[in-house]
N, C-alpha and C positions, 0 to 999 in steps of 0.2 A: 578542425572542429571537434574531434574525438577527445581532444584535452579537454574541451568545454564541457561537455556532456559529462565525461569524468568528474569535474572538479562539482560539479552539480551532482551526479551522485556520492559524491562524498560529505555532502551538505544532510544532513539528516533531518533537517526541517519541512514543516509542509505551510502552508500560507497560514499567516496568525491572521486570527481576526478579533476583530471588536464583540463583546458580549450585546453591543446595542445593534446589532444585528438585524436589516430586514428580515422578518418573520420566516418567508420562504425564500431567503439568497444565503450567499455562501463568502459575501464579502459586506463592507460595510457600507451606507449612503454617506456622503458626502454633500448631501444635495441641501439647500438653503432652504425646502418647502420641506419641513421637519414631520419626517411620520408619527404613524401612532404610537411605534415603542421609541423613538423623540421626545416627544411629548409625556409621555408618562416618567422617562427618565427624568426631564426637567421638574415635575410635579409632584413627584414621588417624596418619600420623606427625608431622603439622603439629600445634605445643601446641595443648592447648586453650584456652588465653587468647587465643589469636587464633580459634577458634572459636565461642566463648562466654563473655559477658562475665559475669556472674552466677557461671558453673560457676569461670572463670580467679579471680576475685577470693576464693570460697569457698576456693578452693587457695593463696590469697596470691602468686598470681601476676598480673604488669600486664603490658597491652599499650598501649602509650602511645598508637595510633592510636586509640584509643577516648576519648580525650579531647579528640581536636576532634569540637565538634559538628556534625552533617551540616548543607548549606547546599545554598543553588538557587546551581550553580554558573554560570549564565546570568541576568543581570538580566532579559532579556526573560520567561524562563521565569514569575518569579517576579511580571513586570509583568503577565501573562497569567492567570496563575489569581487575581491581587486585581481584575481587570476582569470575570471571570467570577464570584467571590464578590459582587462589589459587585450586579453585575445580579441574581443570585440574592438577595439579600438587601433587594432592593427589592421584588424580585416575591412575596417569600415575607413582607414587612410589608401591601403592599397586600392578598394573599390569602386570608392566616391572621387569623381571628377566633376565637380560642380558647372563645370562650362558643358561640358558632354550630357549632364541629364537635363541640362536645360536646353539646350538646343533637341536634345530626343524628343521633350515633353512627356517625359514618363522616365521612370525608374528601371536603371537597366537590366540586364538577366546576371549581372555577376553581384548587381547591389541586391537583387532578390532572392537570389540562392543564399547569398553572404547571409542577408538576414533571416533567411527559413534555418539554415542548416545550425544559423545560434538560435534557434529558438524564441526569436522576439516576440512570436504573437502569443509565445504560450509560456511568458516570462511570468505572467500574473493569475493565470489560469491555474486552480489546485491540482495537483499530481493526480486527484481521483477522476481527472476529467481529461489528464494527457497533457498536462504542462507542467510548468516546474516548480511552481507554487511558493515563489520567491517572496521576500518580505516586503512591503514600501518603501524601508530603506536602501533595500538591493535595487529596486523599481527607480526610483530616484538616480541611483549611480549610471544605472542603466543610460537614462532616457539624458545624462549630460551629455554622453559621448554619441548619442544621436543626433543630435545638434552640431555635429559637423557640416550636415545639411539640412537645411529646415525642411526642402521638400521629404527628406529619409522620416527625418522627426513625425511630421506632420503623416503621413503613411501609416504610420504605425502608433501616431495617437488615436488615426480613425480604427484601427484594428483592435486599440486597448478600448475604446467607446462601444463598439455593440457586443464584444467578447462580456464583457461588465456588466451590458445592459443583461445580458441573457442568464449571465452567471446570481445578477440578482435579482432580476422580475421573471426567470423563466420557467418550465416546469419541468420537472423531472427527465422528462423525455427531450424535450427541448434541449436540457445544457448533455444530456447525453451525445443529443444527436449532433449537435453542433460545435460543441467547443471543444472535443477532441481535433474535429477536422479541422477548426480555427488554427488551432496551436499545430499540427503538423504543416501546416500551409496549405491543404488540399482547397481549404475556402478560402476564398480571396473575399472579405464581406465590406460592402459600404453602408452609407446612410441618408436617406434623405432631413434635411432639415425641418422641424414643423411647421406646418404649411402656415402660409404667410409671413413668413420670416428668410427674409434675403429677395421679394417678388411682390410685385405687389399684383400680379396678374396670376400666380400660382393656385391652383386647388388640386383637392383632394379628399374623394369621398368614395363609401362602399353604399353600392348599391343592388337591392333585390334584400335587405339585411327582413328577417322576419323579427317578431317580437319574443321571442323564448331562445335564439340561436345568432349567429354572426356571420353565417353561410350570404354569402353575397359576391360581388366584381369591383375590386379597388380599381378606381378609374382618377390616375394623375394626371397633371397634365401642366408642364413649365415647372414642376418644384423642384426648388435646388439638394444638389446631393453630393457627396464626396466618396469619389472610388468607384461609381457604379458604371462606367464605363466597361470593364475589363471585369466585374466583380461577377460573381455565380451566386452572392446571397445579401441580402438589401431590409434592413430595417425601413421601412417606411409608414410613418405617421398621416392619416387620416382619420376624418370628420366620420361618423357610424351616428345615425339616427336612433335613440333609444324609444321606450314605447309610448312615451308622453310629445316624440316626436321636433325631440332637441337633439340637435349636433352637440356629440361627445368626443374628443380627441381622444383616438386609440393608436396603438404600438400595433406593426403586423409584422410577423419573418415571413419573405419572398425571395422563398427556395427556387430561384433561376431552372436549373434542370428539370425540373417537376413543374413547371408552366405547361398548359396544353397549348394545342397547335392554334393559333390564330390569336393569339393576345399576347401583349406587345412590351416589349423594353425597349423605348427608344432613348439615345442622349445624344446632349449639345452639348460640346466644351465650351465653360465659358472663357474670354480670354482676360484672364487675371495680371493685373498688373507685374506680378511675383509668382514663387510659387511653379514655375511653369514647368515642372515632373508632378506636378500631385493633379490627379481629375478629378477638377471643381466644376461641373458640368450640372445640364437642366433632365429632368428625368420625366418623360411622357411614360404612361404606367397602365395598361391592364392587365390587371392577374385574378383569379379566383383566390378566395380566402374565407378562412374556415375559420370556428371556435380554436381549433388548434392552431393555427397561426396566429394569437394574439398572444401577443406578448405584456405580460400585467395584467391587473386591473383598472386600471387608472393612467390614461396617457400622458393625463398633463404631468405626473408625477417622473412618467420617463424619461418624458420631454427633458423636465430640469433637470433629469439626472445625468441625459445624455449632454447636457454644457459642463456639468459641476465635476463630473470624474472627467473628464482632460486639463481640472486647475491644475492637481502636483505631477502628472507627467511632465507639462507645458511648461511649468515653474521651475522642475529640473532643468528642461532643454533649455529654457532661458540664462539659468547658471551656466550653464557649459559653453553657452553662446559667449556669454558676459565673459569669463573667464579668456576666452578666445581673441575677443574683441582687445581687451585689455594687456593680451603677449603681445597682439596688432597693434596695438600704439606704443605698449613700451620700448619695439624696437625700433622702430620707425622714429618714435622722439630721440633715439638713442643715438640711431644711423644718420639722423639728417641736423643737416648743419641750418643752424638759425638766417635767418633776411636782416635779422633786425640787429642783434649781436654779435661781429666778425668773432672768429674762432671760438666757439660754442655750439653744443647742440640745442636741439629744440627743448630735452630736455630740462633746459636751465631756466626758463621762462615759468615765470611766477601763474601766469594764468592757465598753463599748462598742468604744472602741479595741483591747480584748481580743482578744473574740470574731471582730472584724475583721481581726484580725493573725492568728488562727488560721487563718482561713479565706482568707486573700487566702494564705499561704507553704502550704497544701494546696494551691488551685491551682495555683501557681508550679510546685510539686513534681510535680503530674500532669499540665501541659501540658509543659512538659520533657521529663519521661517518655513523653508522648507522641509527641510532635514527633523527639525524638532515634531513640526504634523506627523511627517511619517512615522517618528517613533513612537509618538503616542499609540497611532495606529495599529502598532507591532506588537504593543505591552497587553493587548486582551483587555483592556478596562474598560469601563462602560460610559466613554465618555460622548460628548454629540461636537462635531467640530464643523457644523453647519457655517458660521458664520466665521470661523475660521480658515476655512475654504474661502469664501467669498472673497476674506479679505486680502490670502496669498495672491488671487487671482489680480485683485486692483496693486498689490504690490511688483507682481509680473510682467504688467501692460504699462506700468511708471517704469520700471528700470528699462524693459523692451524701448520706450520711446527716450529714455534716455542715453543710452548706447548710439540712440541715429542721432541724436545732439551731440553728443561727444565724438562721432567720426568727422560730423560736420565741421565742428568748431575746430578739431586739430589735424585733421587733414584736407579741410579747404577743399581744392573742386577736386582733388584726386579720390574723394569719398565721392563723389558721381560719374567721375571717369566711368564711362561705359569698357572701357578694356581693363579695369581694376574690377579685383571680386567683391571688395568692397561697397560698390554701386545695387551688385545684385543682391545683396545681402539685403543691405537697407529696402529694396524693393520686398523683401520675401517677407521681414519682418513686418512693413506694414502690411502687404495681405494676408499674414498669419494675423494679427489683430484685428482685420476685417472679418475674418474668418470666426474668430471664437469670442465676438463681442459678446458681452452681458450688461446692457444697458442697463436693467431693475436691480441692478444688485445696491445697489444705494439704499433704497426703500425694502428690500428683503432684512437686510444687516441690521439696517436701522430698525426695524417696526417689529422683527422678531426679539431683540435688545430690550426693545422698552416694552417690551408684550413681557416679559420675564420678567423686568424690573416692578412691573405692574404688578403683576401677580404673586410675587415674593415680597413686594414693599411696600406698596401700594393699598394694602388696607392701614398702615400703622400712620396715613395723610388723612383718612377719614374724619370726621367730624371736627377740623378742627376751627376755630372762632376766626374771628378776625383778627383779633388781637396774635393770637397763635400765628394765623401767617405773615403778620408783618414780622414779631421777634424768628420765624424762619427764615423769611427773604434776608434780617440781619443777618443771621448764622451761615445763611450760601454766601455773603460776601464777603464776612469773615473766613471762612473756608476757603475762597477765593486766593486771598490776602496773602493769607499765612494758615494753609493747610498744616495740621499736627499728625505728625507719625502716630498710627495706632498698630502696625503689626512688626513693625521694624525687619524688616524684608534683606536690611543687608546681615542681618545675624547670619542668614541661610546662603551666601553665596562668598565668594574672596574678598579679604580687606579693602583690596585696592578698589573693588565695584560698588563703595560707601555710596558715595556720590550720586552713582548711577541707580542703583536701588530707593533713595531719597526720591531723585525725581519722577520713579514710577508711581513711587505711595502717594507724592504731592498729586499727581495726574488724578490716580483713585478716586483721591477723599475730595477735589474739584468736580470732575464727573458724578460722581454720587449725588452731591450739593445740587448742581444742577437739572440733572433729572427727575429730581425728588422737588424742584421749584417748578420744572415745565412738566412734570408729569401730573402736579395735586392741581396745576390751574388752567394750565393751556395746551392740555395732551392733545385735544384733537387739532386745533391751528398749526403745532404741529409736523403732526402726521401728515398732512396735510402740503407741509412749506417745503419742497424739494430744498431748497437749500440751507436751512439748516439742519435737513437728516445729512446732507453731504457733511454741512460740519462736523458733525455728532459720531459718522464713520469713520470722518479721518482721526477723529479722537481714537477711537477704537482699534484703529489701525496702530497709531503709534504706538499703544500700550501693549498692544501683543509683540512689537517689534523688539518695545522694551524687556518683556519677559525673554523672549528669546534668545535675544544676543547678552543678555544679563547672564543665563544660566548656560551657554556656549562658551562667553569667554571664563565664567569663573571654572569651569571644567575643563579646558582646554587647557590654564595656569596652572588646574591643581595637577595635572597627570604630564607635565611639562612637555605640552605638546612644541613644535617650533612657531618663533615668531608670537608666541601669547600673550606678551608684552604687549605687543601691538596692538590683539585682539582687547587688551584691558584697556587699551584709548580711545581706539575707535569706539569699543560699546559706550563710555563714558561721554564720548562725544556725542556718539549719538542718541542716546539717553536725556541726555541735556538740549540738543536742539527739537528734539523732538516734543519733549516734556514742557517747555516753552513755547513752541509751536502749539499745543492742544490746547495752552494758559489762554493763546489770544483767541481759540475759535470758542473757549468753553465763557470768555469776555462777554462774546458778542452774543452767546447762546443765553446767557444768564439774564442781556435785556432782551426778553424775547419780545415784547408789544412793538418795539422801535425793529428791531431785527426782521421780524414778519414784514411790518408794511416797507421794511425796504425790500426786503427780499421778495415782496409782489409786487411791487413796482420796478425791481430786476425783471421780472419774470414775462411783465408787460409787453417789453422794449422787447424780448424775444420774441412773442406773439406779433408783435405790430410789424416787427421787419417780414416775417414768415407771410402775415397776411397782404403786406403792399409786394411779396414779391420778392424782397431784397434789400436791400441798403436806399432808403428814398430818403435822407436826410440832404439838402442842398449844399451846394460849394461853399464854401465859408467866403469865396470871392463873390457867390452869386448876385445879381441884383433884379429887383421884380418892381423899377422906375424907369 
């Protein structure tokens, strides 16, 4: 471990950050509930395609910088964190016995030395606070090779979550006092979740709170929390009555050894289907709490923030995952002789190659997408990648449940063999998606997209006739039809990504069309219609996917990475299905009168089964004679 430490002080770097910076943190928000210097970047007079690349492209506007992809602009840099990955990923094959810490239920003393002595909880923590003040990108390599085991992963995502939380809503004193001892391991820190989420019998509130101060007794009781079993310091979220005598959700740190005597940390494991080294437990809770235990101003703000910074760790450890998955079936298709074809492997099977091609251009698409955020993040530019975030995250939770379809499909019941690791994996995976769901991310992505689009475009729909919007409604179909190149996008990437650049620009000038027809007439039905903000994200989704792997492979060809051929077909392919994918949902989006009333009379049949209970449609044999 003395080579690690070395190779990191050889790294001359300290953590880059974004110039959009929370006011009083020291890294950047991530979070979809866009703050005040958010917001004023979006409004300010600089466009917002150089702000935001999701919001510029929904407006069919480019900013050409955003097609080179970010890179370690120092070879040494780059030679530096693969000597630090490499020692981690020996120490973390020799360590991790997947069968052993699941049977422990907890994470053993040689996996928790292993990862104190690299440094893991104070990979992201700035050197001015006792960590090593790594880039996102170095963050990212990191967190693949933690994905040897989801429960290691998952551990030290909850350690990147409140290290984050402190480093950006906390005070002076606070990230002094704390995220040194974080990043040596001396704290072991967890988190409760916000209350009412994961329970539906959960509370939590401070009470004795006066009106000029926050001095009171946090009294939990059943709320769920991650790590607080064995942990010495606990973000926990509760209700604080302000002086008009509303519950306000606040952020508290509860410093374990500084509890006085008689008030209580109790917990219950809960029994998680997967998962079974990480403590996912219920947390009964009195402690005293002061103005100085409050973390922020604004809880619900933390709240989000504490889902939104575990999207690109998680998305990392998902690549590493995926990557893994897929050495697990190529040799497996490789080693096993076909049922169906005497003398052949599984290999040889067309449906095989399928499934395989699906899932190797999902990853392609969400390491990209990963990798790319991060860089942004590293360049110091002032940009907001709120809904950027969001969207990796629905990109994470798509490949994650595609990987348990791809074990399925091509390893059959030996993917549930309980004496195969395969079995436990698929279990872990899906309690890790239980774990960091984000249901509103739909209605976040979406309503802050056309909340820009509004406000940048949205006066130039003003007053106009009648006659004006029907020759518009002609123009969005026409645009529809046969979208025209206006910024020619493939001038800026490799010849060979003609194609694939076309159908981003067509995506654009489609998108644009229709939001500018469902924004001048039926913005609020709408906002309003759950499914087609879902349409309207997965648009958004593929367009960023497109930029991505657009400016990956054309970079990848020009510096003749290996295999970049390849990376030129897949992007093209997926370019193209993707781009025709968004053709049909922005179809159905463009009749929005016929689209609403189906999509609430979708919305009905779900209400009506919820309210009878369940599935009460009769047998199709039934007879009532």
């Amino acid at each position: 471990m003395q080579r690690v430490a070395r190779l990191i002080a050889r790294n001359p770097r300290s953590l880059q950050l974004r110039a959009a910076s929370h006011a009083t943190s020291e890294t950047p928000s991530t979070s979809s509930i866009a703050t005040t210097k958010m917001e004023s970047l979006l409004t300010g007079d600089i466009p917002v395609e150089k702000r935001s690349l999701t919001r510029g492209l929904a407006m069919n506007k480019f900013e050409k910088d955003f097609m080179i992809y970010p890179e370690y602009t120092e070879t040494d840099d780059l030679r530096n964190i693969e000597g630090f990955v490499k020692i981690l990923q020996e120490t973390l094959e020799r360590t991790v016995d997947e069968r052993a810490l699941e049977k422990a239920g907890e994470l053993s003393p040689e996996v928790l030395n292993a990862l104190r002595a690299s440094e893991i909880a104070g990979c992201f923590i700035p050197k001015d606070y006792g960590g090593l003040g790594l880039t996102y990108k170095d963050f990212m390599k990191i967190n693949e090779e933690l994905s040897i085991d989801w429960s290691v992963a998952t551990h030290t995502t909850v350690s990147h979550m409140v290290s984050s939380l402190i480093l950006l809503y906390g005070t002076e004193a606070q990230k002094e006092k704390y995220l040194p001892a974080i990043a040596s391991g001396k704290v072991r820190p967890a988190i409760t979740l916000p209350v009412g989420i994961g329970s539906l019998t959960s509370s939590a509130e401070v009470h004795g709170t006066s009106v000029t101060g926050l001095d009171g007794t946090l009294m939990a009781e059943n709320v769920q929390a991650y790590g607080a079993d064995k942990a010495n310091l606990l973000l926990a979220f509760a209700y604080v009555k302000d002086a008009s005598k509303e519950l306000n959700l606040r952020c508290f740190i509860i410093d374990r050894p500084q509890m006085k005597e008689g008030e209580k940390w109790e917990t219950k494991r809960d029994e998680t289907l997967g998962l079974k080294a990480v403590d996912v437990s219920r947390v009964t809770l009195t402690a005293t709490v002061t103005e100085q235990s409050v973390l922020g101003d604004n809880g619900k703000d933390v709240a989000s923030e504490a889902l939104s910074c575990t999207r690109m760790p998680l998305s990392a450890a998902a690549v590493g995952y995926g990557k893994r998955v897929l050495e697990d079936i190529a040799r497996i298709a490789n080693e096993t002789e076909s049922l169906i074809t005497p003398g052949v492997t599984l290999s040889a099977h067309s449906h095989i190659h399928r499934t395989v091609s699906q899932l190797s251009l999902q990853l392609y698409a969400l390491e990209s997408v990963c990798y790319y955020l991060a860089g942004l993040l590293d360049e110091k530019l002032p940009v907001v990648v709120d809904v950027e975030s969001a969207l990796l995250h629905r990109l994470t939770r798509a490949f994650l449940r595609s990987t348990t379809t791809a074990l399925l499909e091509i390893l059959g019941t030996r993917a549930v063999d309980s004496r195969e690791l395969f079995e436990k994996r698929i279990r872990d995976v899906a309690t890790l998606m239980a774990m960091f769901d984000e249901s509103d991310t739909v209605e976040q992505v979406a309503l802050a997209t056309m909340s820009t689009w509004t406000s940048r475009m949205g006066k130039q729909s003003k007053g106009y006739s009648t006659l004006r919007r029907l020759l518009g409604a002609e123009k969005t179909m026409a645009d529809l039809r046969d979208p025209k190149l206006q910024h020619f996008i493939a001038e800026h990437a490799h010849p060979s990504l003609q194609l694939a650049c076309q159908e981003l620009e067509h995506s654009m000038v489609r998108l644009d069309a229709v939001l500018s027809k469902l924004l001048s007439t039926d913005g609020k039905q709408v906002q309003a219609d759950y499914q087609s903000l879902e349409r309207l994200v997965h648009v958004l989704e593929n367009n960023l996917v497109m930029v991505c792997t657009i400016a990956r492979a054309s970079r990848s060809y020009s510096v003749g990475l290996r295999n970049a051929d390849a990376e030129l077909a897949w992007t093209t392919w997926l370019a193209t299905e993707r781009s025709r994918e968004s053709w049909l949902h922005l179809n159905e989006l463009s009749d929005c009168f016929g689209l609403i009333r189906l999509n609430s009379s979708l919305l009905k049949s779900g209400r009506s089964v919820l309210e009878w209970g369940g599935y009460r449609i009769e047998s199709p044999v039934e007879r009532n004679w």
